[in-house]
Structure formats: structure tokens, C-alpha cells
MARNU-69276 format. One record per atom (N, C-alpha, C, CB): atom name; x negated, y, z negated. Coordinates in steps of 0.2 Angstrom, whole numbers, plus 2048, in hexadecimal, padded with zeros to 3 digits. Glycine has a CB too. Layout:
% MARNU-69276
@name = CA, x = X, y = Y, z = Z
...
//
This chain:
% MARNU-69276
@name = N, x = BB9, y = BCD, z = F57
@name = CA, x = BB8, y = BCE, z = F5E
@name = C, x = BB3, y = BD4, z = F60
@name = CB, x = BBF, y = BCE, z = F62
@name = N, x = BAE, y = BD1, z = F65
@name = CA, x = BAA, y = BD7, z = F64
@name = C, x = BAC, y = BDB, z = F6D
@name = CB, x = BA2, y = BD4, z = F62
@name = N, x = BAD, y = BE2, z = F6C
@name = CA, x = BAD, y = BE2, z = F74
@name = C, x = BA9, y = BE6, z = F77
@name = CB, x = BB2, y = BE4, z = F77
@name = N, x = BA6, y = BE6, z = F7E
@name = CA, x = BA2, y = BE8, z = F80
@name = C, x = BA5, y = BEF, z = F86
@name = CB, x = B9E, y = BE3, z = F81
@name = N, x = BA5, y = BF4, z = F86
@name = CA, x = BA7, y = BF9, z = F88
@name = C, x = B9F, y = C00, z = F89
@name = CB, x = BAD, y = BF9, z = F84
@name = N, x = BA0, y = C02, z = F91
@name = CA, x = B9E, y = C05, z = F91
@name = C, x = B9D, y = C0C, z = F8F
@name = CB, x = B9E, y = C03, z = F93
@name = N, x = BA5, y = C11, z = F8C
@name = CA, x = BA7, y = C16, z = F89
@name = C, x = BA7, y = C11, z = F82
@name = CB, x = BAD, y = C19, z = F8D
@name = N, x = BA7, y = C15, z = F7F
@name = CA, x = BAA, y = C14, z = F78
@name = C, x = BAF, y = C17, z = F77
@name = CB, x = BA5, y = C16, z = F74
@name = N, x = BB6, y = C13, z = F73
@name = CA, x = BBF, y = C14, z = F73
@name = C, x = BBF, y = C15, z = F6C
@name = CB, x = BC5, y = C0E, z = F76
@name = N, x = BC2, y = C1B, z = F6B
@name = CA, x = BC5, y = C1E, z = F65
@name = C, x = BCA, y = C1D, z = F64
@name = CB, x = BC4, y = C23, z = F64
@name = N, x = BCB, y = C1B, z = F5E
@name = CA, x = BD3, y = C19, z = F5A
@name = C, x = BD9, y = C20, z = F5A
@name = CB, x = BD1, y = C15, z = F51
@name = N, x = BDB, y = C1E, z = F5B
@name = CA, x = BE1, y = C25, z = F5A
@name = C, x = BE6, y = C24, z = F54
@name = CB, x = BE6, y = C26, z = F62
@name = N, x = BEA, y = C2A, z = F55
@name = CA, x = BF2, y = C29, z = F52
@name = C, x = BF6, y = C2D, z = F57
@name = CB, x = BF5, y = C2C, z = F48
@name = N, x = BF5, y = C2D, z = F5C
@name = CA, x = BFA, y = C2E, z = F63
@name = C, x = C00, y = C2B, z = F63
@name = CB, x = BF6, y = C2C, z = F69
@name = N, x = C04, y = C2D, z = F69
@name = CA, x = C08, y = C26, z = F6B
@name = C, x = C08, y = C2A, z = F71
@name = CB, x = C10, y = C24, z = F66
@name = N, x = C0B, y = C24, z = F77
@name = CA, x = C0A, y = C25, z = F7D
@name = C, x = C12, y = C23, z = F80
@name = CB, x = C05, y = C21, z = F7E
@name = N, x = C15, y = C26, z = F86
@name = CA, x = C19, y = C23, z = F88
@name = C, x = C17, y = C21, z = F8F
@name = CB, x = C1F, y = C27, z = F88
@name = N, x = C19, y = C1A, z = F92
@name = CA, x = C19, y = C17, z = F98
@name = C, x = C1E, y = C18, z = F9E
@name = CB, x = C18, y = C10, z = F96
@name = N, x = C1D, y = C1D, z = FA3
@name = CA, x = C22, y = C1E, z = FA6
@name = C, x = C28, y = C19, z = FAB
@name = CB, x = C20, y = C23, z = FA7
@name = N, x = C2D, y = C16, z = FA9
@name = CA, x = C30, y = C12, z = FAD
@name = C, x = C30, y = C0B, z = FA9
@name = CB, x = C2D, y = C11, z = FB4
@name = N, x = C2E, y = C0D, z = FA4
@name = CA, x = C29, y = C05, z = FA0
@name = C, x = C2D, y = C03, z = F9A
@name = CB, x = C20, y = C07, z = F9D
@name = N, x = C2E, y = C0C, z = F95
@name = CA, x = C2F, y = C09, z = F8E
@name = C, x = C33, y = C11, z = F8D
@name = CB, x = C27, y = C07, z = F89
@name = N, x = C39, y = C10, z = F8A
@name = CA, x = C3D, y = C15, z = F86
@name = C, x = C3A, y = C18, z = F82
@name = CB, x = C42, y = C14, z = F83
@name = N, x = C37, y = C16, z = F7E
@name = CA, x = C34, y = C14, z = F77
@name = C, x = C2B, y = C17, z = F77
@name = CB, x = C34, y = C0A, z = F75
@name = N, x = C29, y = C1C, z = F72
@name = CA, x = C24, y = C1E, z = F72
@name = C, x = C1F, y = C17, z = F70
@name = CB, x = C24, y = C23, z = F6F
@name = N, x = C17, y = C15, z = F73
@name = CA, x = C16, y = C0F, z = F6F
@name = C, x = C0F, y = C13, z = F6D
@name = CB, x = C17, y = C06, z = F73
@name = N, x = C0E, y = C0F, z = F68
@name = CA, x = C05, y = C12, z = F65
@name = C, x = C00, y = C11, z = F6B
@name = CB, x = C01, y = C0C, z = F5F
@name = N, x = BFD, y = C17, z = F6A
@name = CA, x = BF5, y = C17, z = F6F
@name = C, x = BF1, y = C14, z = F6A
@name = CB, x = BF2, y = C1F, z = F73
@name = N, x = BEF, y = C0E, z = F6C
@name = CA, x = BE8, y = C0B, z = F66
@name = C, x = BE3, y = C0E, z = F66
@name = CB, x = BE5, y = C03, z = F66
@name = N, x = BE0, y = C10, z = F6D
@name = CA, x = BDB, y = C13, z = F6E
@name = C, x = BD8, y = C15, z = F74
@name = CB, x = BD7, y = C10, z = F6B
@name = N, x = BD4, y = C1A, z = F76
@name = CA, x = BD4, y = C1E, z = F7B
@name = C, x = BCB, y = C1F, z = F7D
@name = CB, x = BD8, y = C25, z = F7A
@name = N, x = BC8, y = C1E, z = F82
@name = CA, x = BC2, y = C23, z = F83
@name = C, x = BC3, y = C26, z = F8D
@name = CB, x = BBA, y = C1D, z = F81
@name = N, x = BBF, y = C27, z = F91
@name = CA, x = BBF, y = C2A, z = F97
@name = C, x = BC0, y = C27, z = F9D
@name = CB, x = BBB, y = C2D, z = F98
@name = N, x = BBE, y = C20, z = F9A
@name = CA, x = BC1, y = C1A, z = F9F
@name = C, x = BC6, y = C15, z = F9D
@name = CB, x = BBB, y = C16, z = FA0
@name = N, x = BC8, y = C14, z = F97
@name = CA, x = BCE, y = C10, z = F96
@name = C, x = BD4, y = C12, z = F90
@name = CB, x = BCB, y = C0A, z = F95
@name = N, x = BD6, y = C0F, z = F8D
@name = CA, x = BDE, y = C10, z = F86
@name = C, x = BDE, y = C09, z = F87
@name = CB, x = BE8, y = C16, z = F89
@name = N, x = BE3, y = C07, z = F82
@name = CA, x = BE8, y = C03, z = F81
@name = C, x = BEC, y = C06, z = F7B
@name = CB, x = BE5, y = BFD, z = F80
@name = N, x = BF1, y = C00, z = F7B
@name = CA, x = BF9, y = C02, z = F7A
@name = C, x = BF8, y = BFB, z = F75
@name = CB, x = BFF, y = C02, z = F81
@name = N, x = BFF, y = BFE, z = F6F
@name = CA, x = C00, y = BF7, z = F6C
@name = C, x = C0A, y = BFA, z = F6A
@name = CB, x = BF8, y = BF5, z = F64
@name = N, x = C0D, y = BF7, z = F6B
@name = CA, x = C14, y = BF6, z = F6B
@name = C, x = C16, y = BF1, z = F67
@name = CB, x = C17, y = BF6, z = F71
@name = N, x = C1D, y = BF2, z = F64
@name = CA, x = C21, y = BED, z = F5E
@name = C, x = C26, y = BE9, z = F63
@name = CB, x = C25, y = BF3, z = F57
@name = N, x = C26, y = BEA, z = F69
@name = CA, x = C2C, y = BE9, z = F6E
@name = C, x = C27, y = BE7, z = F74
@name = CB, x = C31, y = BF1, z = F6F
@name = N, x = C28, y = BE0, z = F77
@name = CA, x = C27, y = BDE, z = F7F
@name = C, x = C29, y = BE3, z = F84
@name = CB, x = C2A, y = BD9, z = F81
@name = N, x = C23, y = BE7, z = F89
@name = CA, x = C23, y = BEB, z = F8F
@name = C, x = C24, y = BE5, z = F93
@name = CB, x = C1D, y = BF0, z = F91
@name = N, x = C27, y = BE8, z = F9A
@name = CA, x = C26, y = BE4, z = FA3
@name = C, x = C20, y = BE8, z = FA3
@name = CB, x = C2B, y = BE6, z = FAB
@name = N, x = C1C, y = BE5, z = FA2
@name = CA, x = C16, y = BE6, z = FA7
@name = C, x = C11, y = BE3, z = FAA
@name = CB, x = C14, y = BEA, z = FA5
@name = N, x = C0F, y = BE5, z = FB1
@name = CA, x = C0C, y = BE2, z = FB6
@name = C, x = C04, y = BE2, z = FB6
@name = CB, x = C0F, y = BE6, z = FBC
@name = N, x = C02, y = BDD, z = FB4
@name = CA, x = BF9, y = BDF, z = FB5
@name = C, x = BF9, y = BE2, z = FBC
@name = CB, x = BF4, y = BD8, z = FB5
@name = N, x = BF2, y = BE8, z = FBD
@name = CA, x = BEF, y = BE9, z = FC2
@name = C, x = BF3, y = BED, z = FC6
@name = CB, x = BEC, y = BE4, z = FC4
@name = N, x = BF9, y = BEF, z = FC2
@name = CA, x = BFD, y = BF5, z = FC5
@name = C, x = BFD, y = BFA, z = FC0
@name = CB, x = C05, y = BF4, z = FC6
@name = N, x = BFE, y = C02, z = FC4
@name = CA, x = BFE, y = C07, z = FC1
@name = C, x = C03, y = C0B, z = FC0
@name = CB, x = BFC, y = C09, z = FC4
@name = N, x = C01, y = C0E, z = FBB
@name = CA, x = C07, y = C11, z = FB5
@name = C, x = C06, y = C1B, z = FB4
@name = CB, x = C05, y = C0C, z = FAB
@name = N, x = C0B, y = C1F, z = FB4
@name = CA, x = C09, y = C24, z = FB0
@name = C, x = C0B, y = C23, z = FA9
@name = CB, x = C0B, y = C2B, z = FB2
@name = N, x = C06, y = C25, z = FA4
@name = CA, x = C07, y = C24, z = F9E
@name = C, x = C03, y = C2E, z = F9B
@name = CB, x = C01, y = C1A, z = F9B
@name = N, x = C09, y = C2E, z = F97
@name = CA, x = C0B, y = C35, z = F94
@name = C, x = C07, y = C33, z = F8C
@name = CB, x = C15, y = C38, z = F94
@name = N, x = C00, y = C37, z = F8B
@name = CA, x = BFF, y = C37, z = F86
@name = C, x = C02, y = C3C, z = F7F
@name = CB, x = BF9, y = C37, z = F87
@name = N, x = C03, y = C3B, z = F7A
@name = CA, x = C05, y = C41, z = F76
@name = C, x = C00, y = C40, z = F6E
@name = CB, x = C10, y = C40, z = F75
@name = N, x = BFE, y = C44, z = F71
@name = CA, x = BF7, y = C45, z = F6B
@name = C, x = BFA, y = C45, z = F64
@name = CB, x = BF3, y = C4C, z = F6B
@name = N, x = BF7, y = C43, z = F5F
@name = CA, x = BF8, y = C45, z = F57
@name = C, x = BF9, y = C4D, z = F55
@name = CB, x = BF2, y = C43, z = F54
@name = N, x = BFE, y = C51, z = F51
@name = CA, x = BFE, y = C57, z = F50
@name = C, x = BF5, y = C5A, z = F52
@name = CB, x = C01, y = C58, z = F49
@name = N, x = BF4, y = C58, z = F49
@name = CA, x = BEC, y = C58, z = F49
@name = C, x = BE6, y = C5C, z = F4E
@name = CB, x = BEA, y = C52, z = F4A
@name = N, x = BE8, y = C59, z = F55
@name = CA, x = BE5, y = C5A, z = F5B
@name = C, x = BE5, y = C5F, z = F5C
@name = CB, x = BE7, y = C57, z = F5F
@name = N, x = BEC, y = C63, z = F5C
@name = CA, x = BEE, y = C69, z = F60
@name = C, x = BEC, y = C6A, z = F66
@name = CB, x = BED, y = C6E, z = F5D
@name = N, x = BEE, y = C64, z = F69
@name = CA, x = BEE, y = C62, z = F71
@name = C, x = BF5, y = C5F, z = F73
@name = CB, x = BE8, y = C5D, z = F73
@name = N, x = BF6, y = C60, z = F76
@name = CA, x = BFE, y = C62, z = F7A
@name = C, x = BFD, y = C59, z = F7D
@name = CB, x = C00, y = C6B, z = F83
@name = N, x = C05, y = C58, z = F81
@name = CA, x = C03, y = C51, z = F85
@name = C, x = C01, y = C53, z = F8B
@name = CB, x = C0A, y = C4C, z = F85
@name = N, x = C00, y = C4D, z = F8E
@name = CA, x = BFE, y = C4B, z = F93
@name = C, x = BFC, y = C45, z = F98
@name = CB, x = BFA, y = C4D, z = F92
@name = N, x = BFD, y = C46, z = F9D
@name = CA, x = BFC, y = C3D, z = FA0
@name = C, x = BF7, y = C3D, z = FA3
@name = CB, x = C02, y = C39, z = FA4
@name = N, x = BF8, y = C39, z = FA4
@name = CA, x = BF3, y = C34, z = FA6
@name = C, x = BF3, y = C2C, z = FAC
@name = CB, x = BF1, y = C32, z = F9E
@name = N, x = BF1, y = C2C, z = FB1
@name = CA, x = BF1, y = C27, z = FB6
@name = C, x = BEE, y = C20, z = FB3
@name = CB, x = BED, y = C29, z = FBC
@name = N, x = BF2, y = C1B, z = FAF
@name = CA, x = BED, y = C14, z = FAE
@name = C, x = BF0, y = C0C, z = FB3
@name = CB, x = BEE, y = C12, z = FA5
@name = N, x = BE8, y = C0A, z = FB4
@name = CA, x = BEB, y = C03, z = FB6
@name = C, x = BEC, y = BFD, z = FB0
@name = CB, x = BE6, y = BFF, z = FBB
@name = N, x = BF0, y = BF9, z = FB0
@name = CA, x = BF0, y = BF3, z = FAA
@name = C, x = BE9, y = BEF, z = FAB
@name = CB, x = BF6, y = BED, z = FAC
@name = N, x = BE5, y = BED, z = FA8
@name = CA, x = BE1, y = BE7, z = FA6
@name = C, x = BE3, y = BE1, z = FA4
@name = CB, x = BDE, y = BE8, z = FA1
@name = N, x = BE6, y = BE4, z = FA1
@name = CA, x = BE7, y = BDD, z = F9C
@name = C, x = BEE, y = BDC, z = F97
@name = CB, x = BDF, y = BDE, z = F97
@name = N, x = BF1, y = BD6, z = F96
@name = CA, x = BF5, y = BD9, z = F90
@name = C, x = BF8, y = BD2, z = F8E
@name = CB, x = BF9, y = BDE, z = F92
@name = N, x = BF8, y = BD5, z = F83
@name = CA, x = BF8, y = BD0, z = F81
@name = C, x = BFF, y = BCE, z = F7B
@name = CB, x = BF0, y = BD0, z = F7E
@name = N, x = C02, y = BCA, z = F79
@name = CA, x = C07, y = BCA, z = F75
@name = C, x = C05, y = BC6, z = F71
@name = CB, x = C0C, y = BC9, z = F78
@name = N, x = C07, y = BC6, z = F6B
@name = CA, x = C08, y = BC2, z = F62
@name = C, x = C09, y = BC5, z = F5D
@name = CB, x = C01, y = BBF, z = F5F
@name = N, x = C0E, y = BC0, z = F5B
@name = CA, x = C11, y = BC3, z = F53
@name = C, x = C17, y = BC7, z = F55
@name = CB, x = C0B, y = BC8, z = F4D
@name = N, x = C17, y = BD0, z = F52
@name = CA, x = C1A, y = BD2, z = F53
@name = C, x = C17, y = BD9, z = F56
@name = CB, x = C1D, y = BD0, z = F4F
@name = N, x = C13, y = BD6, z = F5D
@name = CA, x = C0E, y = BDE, z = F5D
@name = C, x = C0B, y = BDE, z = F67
@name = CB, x = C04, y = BDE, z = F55
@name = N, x = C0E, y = BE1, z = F6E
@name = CA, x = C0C, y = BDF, z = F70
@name = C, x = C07, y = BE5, z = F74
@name = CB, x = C11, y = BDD, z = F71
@name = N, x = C00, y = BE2, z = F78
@name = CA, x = BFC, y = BE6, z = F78
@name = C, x = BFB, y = BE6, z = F7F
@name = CB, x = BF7, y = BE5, z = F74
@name = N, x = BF7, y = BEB, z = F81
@name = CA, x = BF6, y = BEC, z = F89
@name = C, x = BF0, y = BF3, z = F8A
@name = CB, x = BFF, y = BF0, z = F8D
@name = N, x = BEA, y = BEE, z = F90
@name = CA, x = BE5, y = BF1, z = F8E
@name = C, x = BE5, y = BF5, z = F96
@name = CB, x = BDE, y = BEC, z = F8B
@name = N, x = BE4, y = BFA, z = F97
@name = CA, x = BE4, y = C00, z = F9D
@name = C, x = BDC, y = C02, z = FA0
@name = CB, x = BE8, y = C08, z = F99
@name = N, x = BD9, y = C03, z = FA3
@name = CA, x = BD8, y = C08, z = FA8
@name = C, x = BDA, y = C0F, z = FAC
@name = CB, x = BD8, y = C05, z = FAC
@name = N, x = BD7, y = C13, z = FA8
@name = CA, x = BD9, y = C1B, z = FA9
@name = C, x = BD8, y = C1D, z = FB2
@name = CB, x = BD3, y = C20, z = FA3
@name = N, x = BDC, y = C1C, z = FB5
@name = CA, x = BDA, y = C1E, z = FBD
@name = C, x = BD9, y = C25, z = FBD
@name = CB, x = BE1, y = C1E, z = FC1
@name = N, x = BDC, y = C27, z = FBD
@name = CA, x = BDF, y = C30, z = FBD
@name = C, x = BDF, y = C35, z = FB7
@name = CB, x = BE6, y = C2F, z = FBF
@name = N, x = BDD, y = C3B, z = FB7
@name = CA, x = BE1, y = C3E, z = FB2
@name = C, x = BE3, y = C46, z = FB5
@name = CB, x = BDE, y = C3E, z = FAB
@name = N, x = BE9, y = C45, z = FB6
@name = CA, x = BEB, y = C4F, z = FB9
@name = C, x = BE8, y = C52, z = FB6
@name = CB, x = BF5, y = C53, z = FB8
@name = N, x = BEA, y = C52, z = FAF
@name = CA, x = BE5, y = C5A, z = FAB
@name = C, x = BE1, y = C58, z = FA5
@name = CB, x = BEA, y = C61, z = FA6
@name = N, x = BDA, y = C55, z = FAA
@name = CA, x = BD5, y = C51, z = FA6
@name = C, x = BD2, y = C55, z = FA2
@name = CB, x = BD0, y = C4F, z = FAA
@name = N, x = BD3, y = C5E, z = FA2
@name = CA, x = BD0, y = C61, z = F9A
@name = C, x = BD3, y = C60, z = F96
@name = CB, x = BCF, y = C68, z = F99
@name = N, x = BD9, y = C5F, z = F96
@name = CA, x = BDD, y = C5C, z = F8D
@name = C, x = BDC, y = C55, z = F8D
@name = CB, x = BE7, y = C5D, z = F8C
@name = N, x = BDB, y = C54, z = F92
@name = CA, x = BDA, y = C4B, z = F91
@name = C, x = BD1, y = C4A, z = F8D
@name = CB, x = BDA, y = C46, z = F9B
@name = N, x = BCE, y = C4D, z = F90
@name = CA, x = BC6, y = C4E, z = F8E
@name = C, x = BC5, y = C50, z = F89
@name = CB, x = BC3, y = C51, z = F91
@name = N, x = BCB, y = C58, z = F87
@name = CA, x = BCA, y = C59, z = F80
@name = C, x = BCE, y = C54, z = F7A
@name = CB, x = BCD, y = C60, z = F81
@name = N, x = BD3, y = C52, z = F7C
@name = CA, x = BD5, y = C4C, z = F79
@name = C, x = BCE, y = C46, z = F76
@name = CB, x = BDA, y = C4A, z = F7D
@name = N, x = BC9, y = C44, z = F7B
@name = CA, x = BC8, y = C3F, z = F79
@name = C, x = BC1, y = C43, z = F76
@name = CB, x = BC8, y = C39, z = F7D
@name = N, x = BBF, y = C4A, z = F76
@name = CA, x = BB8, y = C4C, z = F71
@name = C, x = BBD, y = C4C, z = F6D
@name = CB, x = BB3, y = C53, z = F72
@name = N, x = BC2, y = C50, z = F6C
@name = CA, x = BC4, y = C4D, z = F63
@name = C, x = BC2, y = C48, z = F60
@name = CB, x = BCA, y = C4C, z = F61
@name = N, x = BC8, y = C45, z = F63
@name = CA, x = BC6, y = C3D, z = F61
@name = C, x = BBF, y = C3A, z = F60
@name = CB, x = BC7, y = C39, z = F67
@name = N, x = BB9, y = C3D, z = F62
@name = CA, x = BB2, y = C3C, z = F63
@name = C, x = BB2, y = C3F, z = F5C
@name = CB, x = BAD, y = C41, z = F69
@name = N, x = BB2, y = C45, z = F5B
@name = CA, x = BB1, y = C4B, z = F55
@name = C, x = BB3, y = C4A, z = F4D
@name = CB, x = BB4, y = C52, z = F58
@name = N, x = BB9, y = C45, z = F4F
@name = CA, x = BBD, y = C43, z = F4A
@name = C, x = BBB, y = C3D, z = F46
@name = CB, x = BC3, y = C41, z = F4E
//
């Protein structure tokens, strides 16, 4: 699949928590300044085109603390044993760790 984006999204080993959404930390697949997605071993409620805070928590590696982050849903997909969900980054309170987070990611 090929996808066309206009940031370019870098794969992480993050995990993320959804707040109201999910007990359970789930993998952040990947991140750039406009979007993330998520991929979980366990079905979320969740609402297309409604907004979420979502608490990122960076790989040691980073030595970047957590942080959240404001996203809307896109999109979201289920099969097998792996459920996925593609966001829109609205917001971010403390966009320098969020920014510095994703020049790593860049640098990495």
C-alpha cells in the first residue's frame, strides 16, 4: 500500500495511553506533526471524528519525558489479532517535547 502524506511519519517503539479509552498502554506505530496512529492487541470504543487526549511516552532512548497530545480519529481498522486507528494531531500543550520527539525520530 502505498501512502501519500504530506509530513513524512516515523515509526516508533513508543506506547501511548488514550485517555477514557484504554487501561492498557497500546503501541504508537508512528508519528510525524500532523498525524500518529495506534495499533492495539485488544478492540477500543472508538468514535470517528471525535477527539481524544492521548499521553505519549517515548522510548527510554529518547530521553524525552511523556507528553500529550490533542488527536482527532480518521480512521480505524480491525483484523486478525491487531486493532488499528489513524489520528490527526489537533493540539499539542508542550509542542517542544512533542517537536523534539519527532526530530529524533527524524535523526534516528
Amino acid at each position: 500500500m502505498t501512502e501519500k502524506r504530506k509530513q513524512t511519519r516515523y515509526t516508533t517503539h513508543a506506547q501511548a495511553r488514550l485517555a477514557d479509552v484504554a487501561e492498557s498502554k497500546v503501541l504508537l506505530k508512528d508519528i510525524s506533526v500532523t498525524g500518529c496512529g495506534i495499533e492495539s492487541t485488544v478492540f477500543m470504543d472508538i468514535k470517528l471524528n471525535h477527539r481524544y487526549k492521548m499521553e505519549i511516552l517515548p522510548e527510554e532512548a529518547s530521553k524525552i519525558g511523556p507528553f500529550e497530545i490533542v488527536v482527532e480519529v480518521l480512521w480505524t481498522r480491525s483484523g486478525g489479532y491487531s486493532f488499528e486507528v489513524g489520528f490527526a494531531i489537533i493540539e499539542s500543550p508542550k509542542g517542544k517535547q512533542f517537536q523534539r520527539y519527532v526530530d529524533y525520530l527524524s535523526w534516528r
